[in-house]
N, C-alpha and C positions, 0 to 999 in steps of 0.2 A: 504494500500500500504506500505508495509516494503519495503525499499530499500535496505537494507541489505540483503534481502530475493532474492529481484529481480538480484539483483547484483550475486547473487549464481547461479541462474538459468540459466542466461546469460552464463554463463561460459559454463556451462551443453551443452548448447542448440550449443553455439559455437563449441562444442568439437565433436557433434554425427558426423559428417562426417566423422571424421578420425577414429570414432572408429569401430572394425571389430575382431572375432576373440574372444580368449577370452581375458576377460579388468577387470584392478584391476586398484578400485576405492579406494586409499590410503588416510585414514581418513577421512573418508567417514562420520562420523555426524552422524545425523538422517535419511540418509539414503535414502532422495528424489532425488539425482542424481544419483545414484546406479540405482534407480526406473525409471528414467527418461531413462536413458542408456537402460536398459533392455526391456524398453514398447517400444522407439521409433527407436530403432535399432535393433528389436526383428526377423529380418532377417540376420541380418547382424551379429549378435555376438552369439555365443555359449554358454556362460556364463562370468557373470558380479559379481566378486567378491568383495563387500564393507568392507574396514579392518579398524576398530577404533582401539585406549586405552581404551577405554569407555563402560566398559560393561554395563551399564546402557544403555547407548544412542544404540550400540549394540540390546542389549530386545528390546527397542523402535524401532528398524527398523525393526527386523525380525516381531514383530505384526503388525507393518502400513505398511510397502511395499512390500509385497510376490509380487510374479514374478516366474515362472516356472525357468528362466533361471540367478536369482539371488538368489546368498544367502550371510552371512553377518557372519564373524568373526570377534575374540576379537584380535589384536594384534598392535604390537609396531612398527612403520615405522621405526627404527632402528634397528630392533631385527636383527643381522645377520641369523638367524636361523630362521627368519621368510620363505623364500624359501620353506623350511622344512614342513611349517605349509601348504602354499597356491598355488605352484607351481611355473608355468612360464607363463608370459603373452603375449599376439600383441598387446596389447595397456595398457600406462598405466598413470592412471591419478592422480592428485597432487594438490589440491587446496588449497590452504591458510592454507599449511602446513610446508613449510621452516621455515618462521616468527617464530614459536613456537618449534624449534631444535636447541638444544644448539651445538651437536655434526653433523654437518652436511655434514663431509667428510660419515658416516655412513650412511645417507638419501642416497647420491648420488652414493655410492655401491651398498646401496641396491636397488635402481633404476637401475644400470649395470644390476644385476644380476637378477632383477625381470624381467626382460624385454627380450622378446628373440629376435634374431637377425634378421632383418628387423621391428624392431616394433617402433610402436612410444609411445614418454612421453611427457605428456603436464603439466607444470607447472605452478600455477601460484601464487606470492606472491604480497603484497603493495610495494609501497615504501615507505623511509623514510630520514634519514639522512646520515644512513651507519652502516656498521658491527659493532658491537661491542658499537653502541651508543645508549645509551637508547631514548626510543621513545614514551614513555607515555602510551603505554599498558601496562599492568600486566601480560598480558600471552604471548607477543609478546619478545623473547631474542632479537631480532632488527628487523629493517624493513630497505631492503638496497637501493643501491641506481640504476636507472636503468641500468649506467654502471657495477658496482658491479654483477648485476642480468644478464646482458650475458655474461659475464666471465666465470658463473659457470659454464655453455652449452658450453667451450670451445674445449671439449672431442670430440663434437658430431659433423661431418662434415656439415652434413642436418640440417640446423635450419631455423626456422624461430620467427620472434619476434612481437609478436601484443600490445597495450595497450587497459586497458581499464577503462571507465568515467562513471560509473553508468551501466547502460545494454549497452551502447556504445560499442562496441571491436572492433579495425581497426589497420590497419598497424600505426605507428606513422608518424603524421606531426607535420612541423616544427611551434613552441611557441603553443605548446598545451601541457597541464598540465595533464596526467595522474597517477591516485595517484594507477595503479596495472599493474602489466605486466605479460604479460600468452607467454610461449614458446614452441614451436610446435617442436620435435628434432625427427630424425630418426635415429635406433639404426644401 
């Protein structure tokens, strides 16, 4: 039982209802929610594009998770000229990817811009203490705080905000400790 592992999945699992169309799974890892997307909503999506930095982890997806309706590129969640690379999507998804963006007016452009108009983007980061304050990761530039974390979603009319505590994910109640928050925006 990895909980780190379950904790990923959850999110996945959380996500497939809203996804439809085609759905860019933004740093995407190894590649099991790309997989997971593609097998379990394999009506409902047309293609499921998973985009790392990682070209290693990249190879490792495209040999473990083939999928008629998924395939797997190498690129930079900032790259403005990523469009360029991978299109435009109905859904687009973001996991435990803010945390590790130094430049992150650049993520969230390119979130506008990847995303085409009635689509949704679901994101989800930890919390921590705040922007800008170190947080005890190495690969984490911060981890913020949950007010901080709907701020950012301020753009997007349709939102919604869930937390979540292990595989737990629920709307927030009041004196419960959630250490991630996942947001549901419609573009």
């Amino acid at each position: 039982m990895n909980n780190l592992l379950l904790e990923h999945i959850a999110r996945y699992q959380f996500a497939l209802p809203y996804v439809r169309g085609r759905v860019l799974d933004l740093s995407c890892g190894a590649g099991y929610g790309t997989h997971m997307v593609a097998k379990g909503r394999k009506n409902e999506v047309d293609e499921v594009v998973g985009v790392d930095l990682d070209q290693e982890i990249i190879d490792y997806a495209k040999a473990t998770y083939y999928h008629p309706n998924s395939t797997f590129v190498t690129g930079d969640a900032t790259d403005p000229d990523l469009i360029e690379k991978v299109g435009t999507f109905d859904c687009l998804l973001s996991f435990e990817t803010y945390e590790h963006i130094e430049d992150e007016q650049r993520l969230f452009d390119n979130y506008k811009k990847l995303l085409r108009p009635g689509g949704t983007l679901i994101v989800s980061t930890p919390f921590g203490k705040g922007r800008g304050i170190e947080c005890g990761s190495p690969f984490h530039v911060h981890q913020i705080t949950p007010e901080e974390f709907k701020a950012l979603f301020d753009d997007f009319d349709d939102k919604e905000f869930f937390y979540q505590d292990g595989v737990l994910i629920e709307p927030p109640r009041d004196n419960v400790y959630y250490p991630l928050g996942i947001s549901v925006c419609h573009n």
